[in-house]
N, C-alpha and C positions, 0 to 999 in steps of 0.2 A: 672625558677623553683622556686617555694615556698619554704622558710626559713624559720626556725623561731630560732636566735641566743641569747642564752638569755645575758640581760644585768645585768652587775656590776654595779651599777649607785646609787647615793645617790637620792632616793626617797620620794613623800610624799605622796605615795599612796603605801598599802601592796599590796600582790596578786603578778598575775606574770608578770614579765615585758617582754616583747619582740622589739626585733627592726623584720621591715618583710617588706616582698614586696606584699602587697595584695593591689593591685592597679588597679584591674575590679574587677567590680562583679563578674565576674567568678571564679574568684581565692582570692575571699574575706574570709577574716580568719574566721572560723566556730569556735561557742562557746557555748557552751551549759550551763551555769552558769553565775550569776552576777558576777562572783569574779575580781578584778579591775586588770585593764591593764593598761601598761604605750607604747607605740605604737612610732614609728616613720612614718614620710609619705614620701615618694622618688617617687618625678616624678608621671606621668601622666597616664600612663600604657599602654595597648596595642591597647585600643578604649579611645581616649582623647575625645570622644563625649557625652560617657554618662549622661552628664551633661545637655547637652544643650537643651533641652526642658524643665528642669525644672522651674517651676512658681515662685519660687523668683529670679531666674537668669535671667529670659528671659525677666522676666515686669517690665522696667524701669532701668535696669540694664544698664553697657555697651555691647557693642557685643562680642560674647564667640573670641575663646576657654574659658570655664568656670573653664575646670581640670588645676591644677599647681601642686600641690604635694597631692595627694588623696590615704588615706587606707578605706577599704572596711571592713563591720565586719557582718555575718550572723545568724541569729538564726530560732529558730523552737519554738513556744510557744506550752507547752503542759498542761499547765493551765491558762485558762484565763485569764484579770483581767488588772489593770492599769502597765503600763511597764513608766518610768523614768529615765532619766540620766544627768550625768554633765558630760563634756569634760574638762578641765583644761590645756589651752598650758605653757609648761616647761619655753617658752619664753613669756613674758607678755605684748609684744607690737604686738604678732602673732594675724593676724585675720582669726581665725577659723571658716569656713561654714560647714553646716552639712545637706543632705538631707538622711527620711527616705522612704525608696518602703516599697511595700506590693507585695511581691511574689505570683500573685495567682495559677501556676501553678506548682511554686517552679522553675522555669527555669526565668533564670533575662531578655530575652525577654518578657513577659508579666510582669511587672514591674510598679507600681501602685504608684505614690506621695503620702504622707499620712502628712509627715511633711519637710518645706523646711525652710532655715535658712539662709540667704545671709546680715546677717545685717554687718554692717564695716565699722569707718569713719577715724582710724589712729590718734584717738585725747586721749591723755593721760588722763586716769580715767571715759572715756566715758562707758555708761551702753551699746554701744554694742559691745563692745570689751572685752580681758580676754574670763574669764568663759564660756559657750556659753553650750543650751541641753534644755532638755524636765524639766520641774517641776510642779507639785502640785499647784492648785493656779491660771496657768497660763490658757487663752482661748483661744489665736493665734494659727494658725496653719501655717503659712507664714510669714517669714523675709525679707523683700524685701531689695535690696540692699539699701547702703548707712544707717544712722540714723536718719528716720522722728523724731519731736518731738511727744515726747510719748512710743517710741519705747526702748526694752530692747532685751538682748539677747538670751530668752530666749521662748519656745514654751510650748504648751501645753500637758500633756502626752499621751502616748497612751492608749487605750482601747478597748484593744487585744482578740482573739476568739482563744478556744483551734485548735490548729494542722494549725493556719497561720506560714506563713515564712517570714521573714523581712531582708532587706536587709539597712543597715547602709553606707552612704557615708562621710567621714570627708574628707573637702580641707583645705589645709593650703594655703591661699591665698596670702601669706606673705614670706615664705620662705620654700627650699627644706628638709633641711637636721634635722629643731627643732624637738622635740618629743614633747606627748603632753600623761595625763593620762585619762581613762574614767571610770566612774566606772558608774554601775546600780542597781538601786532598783523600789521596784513594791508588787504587791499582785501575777503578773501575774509569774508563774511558766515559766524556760526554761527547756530545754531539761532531763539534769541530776538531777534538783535540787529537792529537797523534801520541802524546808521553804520558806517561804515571807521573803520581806525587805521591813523597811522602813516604816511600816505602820500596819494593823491589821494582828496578827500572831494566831489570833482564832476567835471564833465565839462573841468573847465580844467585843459588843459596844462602841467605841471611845467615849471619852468625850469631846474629842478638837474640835472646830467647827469652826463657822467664825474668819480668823483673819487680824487684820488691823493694817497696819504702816503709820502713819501720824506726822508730815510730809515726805513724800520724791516725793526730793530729800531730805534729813535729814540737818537740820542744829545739832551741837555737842550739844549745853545744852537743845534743843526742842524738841527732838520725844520720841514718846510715841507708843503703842504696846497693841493691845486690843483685844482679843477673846471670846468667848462665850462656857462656857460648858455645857453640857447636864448633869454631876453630879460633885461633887468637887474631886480632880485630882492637883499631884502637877505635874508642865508645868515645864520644861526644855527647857530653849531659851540661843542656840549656835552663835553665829556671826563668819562665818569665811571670813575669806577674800578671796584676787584670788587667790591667793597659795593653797588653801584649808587649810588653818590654823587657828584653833580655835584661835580669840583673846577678846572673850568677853562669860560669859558665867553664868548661872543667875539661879537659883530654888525659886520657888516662891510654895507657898500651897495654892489654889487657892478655892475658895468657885462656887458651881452651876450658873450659871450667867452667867452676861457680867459682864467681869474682862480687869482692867487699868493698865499696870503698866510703868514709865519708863524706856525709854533705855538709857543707859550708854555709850555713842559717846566720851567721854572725850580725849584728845588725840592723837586720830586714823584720820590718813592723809586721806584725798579725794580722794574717788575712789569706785568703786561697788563693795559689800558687798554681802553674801547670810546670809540669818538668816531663823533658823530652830527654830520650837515651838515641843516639844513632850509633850503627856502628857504619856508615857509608851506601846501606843498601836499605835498611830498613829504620822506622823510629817509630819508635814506642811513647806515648804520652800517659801521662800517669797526673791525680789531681793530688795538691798536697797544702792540707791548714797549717799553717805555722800558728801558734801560742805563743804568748809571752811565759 
């Protein structure tokens, strides 16, 4: 039977927490709002198969079972538009897989790949481990097992049509009983909500455009951080780490152009970083390894 028990727990994500057993897509938690979750995954569930055709697990992978601790999470889009998210495991050496369907007849028998995620090598401060979900930025749409070079943990967003239904799979490939938060943003509308996240909240033109980190992987006193505006806009650039915690954070008043400035690595131990640029209407996420 479906629970959903709420938790007392020291969090770094608002919104509501739940521990639960949605572990098929049958009985996968419906949600109708971005507002962030903080989730547990328990066991396999009642079809440990569902996994197993998917295209990052099956090409190149090992041979399944693919399911070990998997929650399930579904929505209904009722306004179009780009849909994103970050996953965040509670334990920082979990490797998180993530695959998303496309319900086309809303029943998870017709059940459609859209984005699959199986990246993982168990190597401390590696870019595909920690953090792991959809961003801004990114082109991928496929994580194949293991860590090629090149490879991050991170997919490309979606871009969603009103009245689809989608269906979310997270595995903890790592361990049964971790929890892990997820939180969503997008332009695309879910079921209840009336506002965007994250990006354009009216019909006014963003001014934030191409943006580039170089070098990365980052060494501390070297990279630098560069984007192009379409009018001058002061840019807001957040560094957080895999906790999700802001530890670098920078306003700058920025003139029409292509605009340079340094990033401030000073410090900050080796390991992947996410770093957000806003300029008030839209933000940009970008993944970034820091080196010693």
């Amino acid at each position: 039977m479906t629970r959903l028990l709420l938790l007392f727990s020291a969090s770094l994500m608002t919104g509501s927490l739940f521990a639960q057993e949605h572990a098929d897509c049958a009985t996968a938690l419906e949600i109708c709002n971005k507002q962030p979750l903080h989730l547990y995954s328990n066991g396999e569930g009642v079809d440990p198969s569902e996994l197993d055709s998917v295209t990052c697990y099956s090409t190149g992978g090992p041979p399944g079972p693919f399911e070990f601790n998997i929650s399930w999470i579904r929505f209904t889009v009722s306004q179009g538009g780009s849909l994103w998210f970050i996953i965040r495991p509670d334990n920082t050496t979990d490797d998180l897989d993530f695959v998303v369907f496309r319900l086309s007849t809303g029943n998870c028998a017709d059940k459609t790949v859209v984005r699959c995620m199986a990246a993982g090598d168990f190597v401390p401060s590696s870019p595909c481990m920690g953090p792991t979900g959809l961003l801004p930025g990114q082109t991928d749409i496929n994580g194949p097992a293991g860590c090629p070079v090149g490879a991050d943990n991170f997919l490309a967003p979606l871009e969603t049509q009103t009245g689809e239904i989608y269906a979310l799979a997270i595995n903890n490939f790592t361990s049964s009983m971790d929890s892990f938060s997820i939180e969503f943003c997008g332009t695309a509308l879910l079921g209840c909500e009336t506002e965007v996240c994250g990006t354009l909240a009216s019909n006014e033109q963003t001014a934030l455009q191409t943006v580039k980190i170089y070098p990365n992987p980052a060494v501390q006193q070297e990279t630098w951080v560069e984007w192009q505006l379409s009018k001058p806009a002061e840019i807001t650039g957040t560094l957080f780490n895999m906790f999700g915690i802001p530890v670098r954070l920078n306003h700058w008043d920025a003139p029409a152009g292509p605009n340079r400035q340094h990033l401030n690595l000073e410090g900050l131990p080796a390991g992947v970083y996410i770093l957000t640029l806003s300029d008030g209407n839209a933000v940009r996420s970008h993944i970034l390894q820091v080196i010693n």
